[in-house]
C-alpha positions as CSV (number, residue, x, y, z in Angstrom):
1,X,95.2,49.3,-144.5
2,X,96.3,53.0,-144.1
3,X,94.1,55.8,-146.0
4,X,97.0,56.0,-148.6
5,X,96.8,52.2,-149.4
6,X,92.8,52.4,-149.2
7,X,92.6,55.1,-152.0
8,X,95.4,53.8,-153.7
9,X,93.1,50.7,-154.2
10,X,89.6,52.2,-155.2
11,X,91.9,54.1,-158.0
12,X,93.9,51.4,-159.3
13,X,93.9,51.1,-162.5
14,X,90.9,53.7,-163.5
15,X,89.9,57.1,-164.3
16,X,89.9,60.6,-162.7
17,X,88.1,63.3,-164.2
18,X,89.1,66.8,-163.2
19,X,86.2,68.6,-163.3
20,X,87.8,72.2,-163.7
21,X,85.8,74.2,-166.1
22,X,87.5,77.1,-167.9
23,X,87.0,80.1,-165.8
24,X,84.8,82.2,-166.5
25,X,82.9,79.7,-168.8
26,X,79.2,79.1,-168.2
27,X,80.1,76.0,-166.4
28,X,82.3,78.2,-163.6
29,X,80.0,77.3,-160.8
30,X,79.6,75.0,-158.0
31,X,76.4,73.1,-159.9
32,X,77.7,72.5,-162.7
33,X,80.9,71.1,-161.4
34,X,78.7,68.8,-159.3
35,X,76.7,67.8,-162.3
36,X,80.2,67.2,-164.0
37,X,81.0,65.0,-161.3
38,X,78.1,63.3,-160.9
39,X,78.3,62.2,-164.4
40,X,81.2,60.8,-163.8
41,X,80.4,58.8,-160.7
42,X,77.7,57.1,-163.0
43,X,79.7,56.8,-166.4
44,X,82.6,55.0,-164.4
45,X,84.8,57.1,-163.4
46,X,87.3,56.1,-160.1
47,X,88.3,59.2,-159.0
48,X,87.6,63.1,-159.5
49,X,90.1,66.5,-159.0
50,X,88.6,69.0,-157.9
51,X,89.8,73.1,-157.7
52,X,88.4,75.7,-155.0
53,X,87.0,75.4,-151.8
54,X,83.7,75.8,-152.9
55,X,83.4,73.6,-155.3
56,X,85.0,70.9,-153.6
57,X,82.6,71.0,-150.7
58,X,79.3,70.6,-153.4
59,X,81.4,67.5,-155.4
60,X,81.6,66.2,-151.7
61,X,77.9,66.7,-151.1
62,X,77.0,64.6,-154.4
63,X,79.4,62.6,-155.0
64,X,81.2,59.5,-153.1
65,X,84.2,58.9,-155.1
66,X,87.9,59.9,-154.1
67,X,88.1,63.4,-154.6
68,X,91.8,65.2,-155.0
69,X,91.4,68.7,-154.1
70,X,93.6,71.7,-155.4
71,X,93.3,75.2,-154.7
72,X,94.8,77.5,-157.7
73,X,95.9,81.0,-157.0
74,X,97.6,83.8,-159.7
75,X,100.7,84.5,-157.1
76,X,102.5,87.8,-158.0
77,X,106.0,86.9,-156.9
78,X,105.8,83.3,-157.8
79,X,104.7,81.2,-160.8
80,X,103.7,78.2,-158.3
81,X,99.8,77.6,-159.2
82,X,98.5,74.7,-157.2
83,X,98.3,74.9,-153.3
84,X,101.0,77.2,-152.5
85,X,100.3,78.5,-149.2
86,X,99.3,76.2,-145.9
87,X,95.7,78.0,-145.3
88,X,95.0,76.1,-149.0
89,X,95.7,72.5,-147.0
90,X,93.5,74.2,-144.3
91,X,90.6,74.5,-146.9
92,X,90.8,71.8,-148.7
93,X,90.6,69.7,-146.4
94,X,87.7,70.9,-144.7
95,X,85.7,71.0,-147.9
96,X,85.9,67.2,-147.7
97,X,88.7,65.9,-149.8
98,X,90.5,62.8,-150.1
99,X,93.5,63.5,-151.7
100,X,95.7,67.1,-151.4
101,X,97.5,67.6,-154.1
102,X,100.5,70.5,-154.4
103,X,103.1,72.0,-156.8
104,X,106.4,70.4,-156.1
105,X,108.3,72.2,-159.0
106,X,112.0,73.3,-158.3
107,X,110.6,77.3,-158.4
108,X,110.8,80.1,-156.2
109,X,107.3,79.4,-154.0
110,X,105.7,81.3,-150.6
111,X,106.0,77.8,-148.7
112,X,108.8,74.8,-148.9
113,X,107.5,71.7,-150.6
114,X,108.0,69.6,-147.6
115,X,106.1,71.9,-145.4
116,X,103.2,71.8,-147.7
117,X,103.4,67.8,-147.2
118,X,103.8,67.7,-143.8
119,X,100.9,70.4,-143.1
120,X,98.6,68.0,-145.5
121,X,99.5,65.0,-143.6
122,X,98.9,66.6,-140.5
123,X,95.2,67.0,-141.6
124,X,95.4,63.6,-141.8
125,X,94.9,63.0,-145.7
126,X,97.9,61.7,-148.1
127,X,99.8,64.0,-150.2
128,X,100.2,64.5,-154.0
129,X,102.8,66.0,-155.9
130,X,102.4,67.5,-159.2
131,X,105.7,67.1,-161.0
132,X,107.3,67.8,-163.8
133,X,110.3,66.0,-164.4
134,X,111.5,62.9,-162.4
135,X,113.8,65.2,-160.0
136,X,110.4,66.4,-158.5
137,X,108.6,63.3,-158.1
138,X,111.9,61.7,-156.7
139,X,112.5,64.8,-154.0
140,X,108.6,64.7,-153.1
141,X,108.2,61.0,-152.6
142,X,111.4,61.7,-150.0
143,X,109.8,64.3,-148.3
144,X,106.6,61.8,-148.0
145,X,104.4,62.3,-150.8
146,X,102.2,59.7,-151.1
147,X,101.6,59.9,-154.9
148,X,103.6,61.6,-158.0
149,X,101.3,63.0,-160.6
150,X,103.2,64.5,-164.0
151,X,100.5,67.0,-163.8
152,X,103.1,69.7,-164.5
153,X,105.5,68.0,-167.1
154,X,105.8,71.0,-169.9
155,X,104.4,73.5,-168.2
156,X,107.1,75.6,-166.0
157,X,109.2,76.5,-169.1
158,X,109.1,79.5,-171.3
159,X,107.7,77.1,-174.6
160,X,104.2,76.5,-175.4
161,X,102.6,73.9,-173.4
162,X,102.4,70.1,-175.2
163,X,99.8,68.6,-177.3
164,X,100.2,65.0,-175.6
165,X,101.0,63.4,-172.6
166,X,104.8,62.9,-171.2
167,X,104.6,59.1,-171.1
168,X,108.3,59.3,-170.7
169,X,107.6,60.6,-167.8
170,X,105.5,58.3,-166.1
171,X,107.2,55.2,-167.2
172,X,110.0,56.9,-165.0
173,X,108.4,57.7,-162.5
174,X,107.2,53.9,-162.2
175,X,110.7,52.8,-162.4
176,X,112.1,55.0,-160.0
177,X,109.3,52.7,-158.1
178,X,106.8,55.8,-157.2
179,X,102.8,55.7,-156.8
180,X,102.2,57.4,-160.1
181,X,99.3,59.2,-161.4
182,X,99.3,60.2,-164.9
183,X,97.8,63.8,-165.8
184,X,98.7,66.3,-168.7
185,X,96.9,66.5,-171.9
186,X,95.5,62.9,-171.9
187,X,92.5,63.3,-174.1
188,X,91.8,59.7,-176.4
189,X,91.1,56.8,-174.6
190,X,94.0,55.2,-176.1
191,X,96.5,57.6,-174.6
192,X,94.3,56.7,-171.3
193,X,95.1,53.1,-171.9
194,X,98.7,53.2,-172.7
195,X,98.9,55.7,-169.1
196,X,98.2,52.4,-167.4
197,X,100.2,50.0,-169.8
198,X,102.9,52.3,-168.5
199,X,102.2,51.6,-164.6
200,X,100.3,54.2,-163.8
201,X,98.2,53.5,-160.9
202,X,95.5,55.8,-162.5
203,X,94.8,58.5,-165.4
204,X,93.4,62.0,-165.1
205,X,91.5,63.4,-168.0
206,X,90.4,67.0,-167.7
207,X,89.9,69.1,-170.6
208,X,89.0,66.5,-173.1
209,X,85.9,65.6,-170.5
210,X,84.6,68.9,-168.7
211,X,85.7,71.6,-171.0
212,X,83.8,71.2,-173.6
213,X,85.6,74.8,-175.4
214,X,88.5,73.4,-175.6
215,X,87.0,70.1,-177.6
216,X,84.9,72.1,-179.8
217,X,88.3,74.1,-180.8
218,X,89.9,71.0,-181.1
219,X,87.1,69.9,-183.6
220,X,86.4,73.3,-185.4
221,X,90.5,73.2,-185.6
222,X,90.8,70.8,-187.3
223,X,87.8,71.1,-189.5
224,X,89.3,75.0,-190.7
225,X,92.8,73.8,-191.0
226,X,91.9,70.8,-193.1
227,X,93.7,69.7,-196.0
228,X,92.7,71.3,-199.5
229,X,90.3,68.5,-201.0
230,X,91.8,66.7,-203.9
């Protein structure tokens, strides 16, 4: 069994938690993304994501699950977030993880999509391609991309980002017959389970798990904006 297959199996049919806290917040440090990490490891979790050299090499360190690893950057001539330039694949995968994962959006970018793939399997780990419509994912798995996240559906337009997951998406995806991960605002367990029900070979949950400002705006939200009692 290839490493692709291998990981593709310890995934199957369970949970990644991207432990990316919100920068700047007081969990912004290699510790605490380990202790986020490690929590999942024990709580169930099948896989993590991971952003930042650092921080990927302590998640390593503790943990033994998969581990997809991104590198962001704020690019001034391109809006292209995660792993845009070849030195990222470099980093990443000496920092120890499993998975690479890369922008495969249809936007000006410093480095061709299928350059990106080929300098990640030349590292000798399998590629994954955030997406955001089903013309990525198709042009990524051609250029060898070992797994289609729709990480990126909603985000590359001019509106504000979604509320809920493109399910849409990963049901198409999974028809067009393409190792699909599902990621983008899953946060209920049910929208987890119907990820799967879909064909999803696994689920990412992020914000609804290691940022713990977002859920208490979610909660205080909803709690402000209430309906007047009768």
């Amino acid at each position: 069994m290839d490493r692709s297959a291998s990981l593709a199996a310890r995934l199957r049919d369970g949970l990644i938690v991207s432990c990316q806290p919100v920068p700047g917040s007081p969990f912004d440090n290699p510790a605490s993304i380990a202790a986020f990490a490690l929590a999942a490891q024990a709580s169930g979790a099948a896989g993590l994501r991971v952003e930042g050299q650092r921080n990927i090499a302590a998640v390593r360190a503790a943990c033994s699950l998969p581990l997809i690893g991104i590198i962001k950057r704020d690019l001034p001539d391109s809006l292209v977030r995660i792993t845009p330039w070849l030195v990222d694949v470099t980093a990443i995968a000496g920092a120890g993880a499993d998975i690479i994962a890369v922008d495969v959006t249809e936007r000006p970018r410093p480095v061709p999509v299928g350059r990106l793939l080929a300098a990640i399997h030349e590292v000798g780990l399998p590629a994954m391609a955030d997406a955001s419509c089903l013309a990525d994912g198709r042009n990524a798995a051609a250029l060898g991309a070992d797994f289609v996240g729709s990480t990126l559906s909603g985000y590359t337009g001019p509106e504000p980002p979604p509320d809920e997951p493109d399910l849409a998406l990963v049901r198409a995806f999974v028809a067009a017959g393409l190792t699909t991960i599902a990621e983008g605002n899953y946060r209920t367990p049910a929208q987890a389970v119907a990820a799967i029900a879909a064909g999803a070979l696994a689920v990412t949950v992020g914000s609804a798990i290691t940022r713990p400002e977002h859920v208490i705006a979610w909660f205080a939200g909803a709690i402000r904006n209430r309906p007047p009692s009768a």
